[in-house]
C-alpha positions in Angstrom: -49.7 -92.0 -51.1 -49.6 -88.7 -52.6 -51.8 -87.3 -49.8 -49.2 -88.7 -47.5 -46.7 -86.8 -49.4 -48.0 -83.4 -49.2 -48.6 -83.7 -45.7 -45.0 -84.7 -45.2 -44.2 -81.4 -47.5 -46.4 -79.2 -45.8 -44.9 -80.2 -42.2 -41.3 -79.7 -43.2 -42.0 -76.6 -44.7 -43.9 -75.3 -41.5 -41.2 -76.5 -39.4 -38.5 -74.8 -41.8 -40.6 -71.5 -42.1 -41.8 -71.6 -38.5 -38.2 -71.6 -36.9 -37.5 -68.9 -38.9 -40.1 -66.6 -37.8 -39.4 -67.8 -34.1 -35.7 -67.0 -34.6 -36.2 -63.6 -36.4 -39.1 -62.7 -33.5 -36.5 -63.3 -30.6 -35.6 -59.8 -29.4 -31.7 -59.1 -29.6 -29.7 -59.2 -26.6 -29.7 -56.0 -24.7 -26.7 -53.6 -25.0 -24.3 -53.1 -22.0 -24.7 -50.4 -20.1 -23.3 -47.0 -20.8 -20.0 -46.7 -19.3 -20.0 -44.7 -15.7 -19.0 -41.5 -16.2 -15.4 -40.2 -14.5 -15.9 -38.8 -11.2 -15.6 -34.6 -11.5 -12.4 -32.8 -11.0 -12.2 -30.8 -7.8 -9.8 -28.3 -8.3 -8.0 -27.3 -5.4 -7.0 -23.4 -6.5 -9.1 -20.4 -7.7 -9.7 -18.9 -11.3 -8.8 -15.4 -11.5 -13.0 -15.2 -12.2 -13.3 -16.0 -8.5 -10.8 -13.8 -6.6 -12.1 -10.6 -9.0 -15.7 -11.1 -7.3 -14.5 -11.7 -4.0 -12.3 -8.6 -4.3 -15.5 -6.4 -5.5 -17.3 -8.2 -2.7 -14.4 -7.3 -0.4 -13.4 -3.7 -0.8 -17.1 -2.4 -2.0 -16.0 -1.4 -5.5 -16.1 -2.7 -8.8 -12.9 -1.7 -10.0 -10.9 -1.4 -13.2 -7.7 -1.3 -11.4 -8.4 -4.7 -9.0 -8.9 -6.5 -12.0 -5.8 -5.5 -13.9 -4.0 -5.9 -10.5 -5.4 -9.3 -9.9 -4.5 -10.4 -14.1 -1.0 -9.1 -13.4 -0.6 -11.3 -10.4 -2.1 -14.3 -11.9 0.1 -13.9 -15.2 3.4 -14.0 -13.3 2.3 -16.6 -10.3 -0.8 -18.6 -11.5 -3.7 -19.6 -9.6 -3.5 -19.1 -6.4 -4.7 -22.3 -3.6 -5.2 -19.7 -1.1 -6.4 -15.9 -0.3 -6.2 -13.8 2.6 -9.0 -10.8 3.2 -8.2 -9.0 6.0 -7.8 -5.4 7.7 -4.1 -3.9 8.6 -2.4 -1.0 10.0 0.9 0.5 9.5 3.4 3.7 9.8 6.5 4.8 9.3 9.2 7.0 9.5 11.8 5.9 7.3 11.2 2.6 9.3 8.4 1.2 9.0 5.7 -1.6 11.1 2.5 -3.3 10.0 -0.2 -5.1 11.8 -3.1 -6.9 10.3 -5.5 -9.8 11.1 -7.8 -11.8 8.7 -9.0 -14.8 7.4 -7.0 -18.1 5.1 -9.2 -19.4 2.8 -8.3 -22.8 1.2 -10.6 -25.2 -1.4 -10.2 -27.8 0.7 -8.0 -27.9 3.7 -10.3 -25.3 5.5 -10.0 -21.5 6.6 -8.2 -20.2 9.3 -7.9 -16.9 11.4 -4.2 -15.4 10.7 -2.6 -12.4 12.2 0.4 -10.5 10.7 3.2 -8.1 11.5 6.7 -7.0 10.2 8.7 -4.0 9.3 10.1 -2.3 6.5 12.7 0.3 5.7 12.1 2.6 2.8 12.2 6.1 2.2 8.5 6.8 3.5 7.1 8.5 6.0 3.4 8.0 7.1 0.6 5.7 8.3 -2.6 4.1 6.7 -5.6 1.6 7.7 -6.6 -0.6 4.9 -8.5 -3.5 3.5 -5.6 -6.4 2.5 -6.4 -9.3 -0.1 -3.5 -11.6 -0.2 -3.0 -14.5 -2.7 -1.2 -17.5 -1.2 0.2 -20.1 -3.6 2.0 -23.2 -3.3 0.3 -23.4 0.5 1.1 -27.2 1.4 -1.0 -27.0 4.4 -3.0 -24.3 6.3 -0.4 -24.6 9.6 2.5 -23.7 6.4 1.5 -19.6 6.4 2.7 -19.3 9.8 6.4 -18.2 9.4 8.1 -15.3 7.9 7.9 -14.3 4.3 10.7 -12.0 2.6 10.3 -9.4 -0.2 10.6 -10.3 -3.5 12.6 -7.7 -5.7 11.1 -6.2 -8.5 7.6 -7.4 -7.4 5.9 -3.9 -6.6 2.7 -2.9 -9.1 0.6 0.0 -8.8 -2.6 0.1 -11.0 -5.8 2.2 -10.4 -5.4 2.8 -6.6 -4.8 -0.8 -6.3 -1.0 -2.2 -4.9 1.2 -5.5 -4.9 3.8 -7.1 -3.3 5.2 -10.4 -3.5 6.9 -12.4 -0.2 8.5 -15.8 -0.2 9.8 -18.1 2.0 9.9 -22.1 1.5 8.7 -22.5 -1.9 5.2 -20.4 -0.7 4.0 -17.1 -2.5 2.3 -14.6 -0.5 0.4 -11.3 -2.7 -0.9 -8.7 -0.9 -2.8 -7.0 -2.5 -3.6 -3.3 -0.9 -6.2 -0.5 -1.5 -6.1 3.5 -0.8 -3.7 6.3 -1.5 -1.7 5.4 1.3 0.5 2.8 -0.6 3.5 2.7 1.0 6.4 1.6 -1.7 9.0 1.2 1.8 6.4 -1.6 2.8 7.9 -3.7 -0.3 10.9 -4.1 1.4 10.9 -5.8 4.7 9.2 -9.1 5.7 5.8 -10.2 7.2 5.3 -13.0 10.0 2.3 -14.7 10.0 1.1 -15.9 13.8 -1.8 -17.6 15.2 -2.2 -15.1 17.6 -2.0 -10.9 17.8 1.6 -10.1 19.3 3.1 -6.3 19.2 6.7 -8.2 18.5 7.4 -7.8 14.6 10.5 -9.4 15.2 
């Protein structure tokens, strides 16, 4: 009897004990994969980081006065979603014409080849060839630089052989920004029309 007993004992004890270990030896459920992470930003407009180089890259100097030129710009307009390098002409005698051609760069709507051409009236007299960067902003869409854009007043800097203008038209900012000592100060007021293709007509 007491034999019998012991044996019940000992078998409820191994069954207590023994689901115990078996539960506490299960492994715990495995944890839920980490969340995705968000997909990255693509920004569609440039640092001012960005334009500096590919001014350096552009005129072939690395230049105190493009940087302060380029700041000045981007503390008054922002960043730019657009930039213009490209080679112009121009002259004057009290009236003035300009002629250029270069290249739209965008983040993501693409480049395209741009040609330009207006006059100005200002007390200048003179001609120059020189390398043009312009900052676009506000560009809804590539086919959007091709129309006039009208002086802004009281948007002319000069800064370490380095000059800016500011145009307008439709909600769009257009800043050239010009090297050489043959910054014409006339050229600020006036107008430039954008084309797809080369045409002597400024008008």
């Amino acid at each position: 009897m007491r034999a019998t007993l012991r044996l019940a004992a000992v078998t409820l004890c191994l069954a207590v004990f023994g689901g115990g270990l078996a539960s506490a030896q299960t492994p715990p459920p495995p944890a839920p994969p980490p969340a995705a992470a968000p997909p990255p930003q693509h920004r569609d407009t440039y640092p001012p980081e960005e334009i500096i180089r590919a001014g350096h890259r552009f005129f072939g100097t690395v230049s105190r006065g493009l940087a302060e030129i380029v700041q000045a710009a981007f503390s008054r307009f922002g960043e730019p979603n657009g930039y213009i390098l490209g080679q112009e002409a121009s002259g004057a005698f009290v009236v003035g014409l300009r002629y250029g051609e270069g290249t739209l760069y965008t983040r993501n709507a693409g480049d395209r080849h741009v040609f330009w051409e207006g006059p100005s009236i200002g007390f200048d007299t003179g001609g120059e060839g020189a390398r043009t960067m312009m900052l676009v902003y506000s560009l809804p869409a590539t086919d959007a630089i091709y129309q006039r854009f009208g002086g802004i007043d009281g948007s002319a800097y000069f800064i370490g052989g380095f000059g800016m203008t500011a145009l307008t038209a439709n909600n769009i900012v257009v800043v050239p920004i010009r090297s050489g000592v043959g910054l014409r100060l006339g050229a600020n007021v006036g107008y430039l029309k954008f084309t797809e293709r080369a045409t002597w007509n400024p008008f």
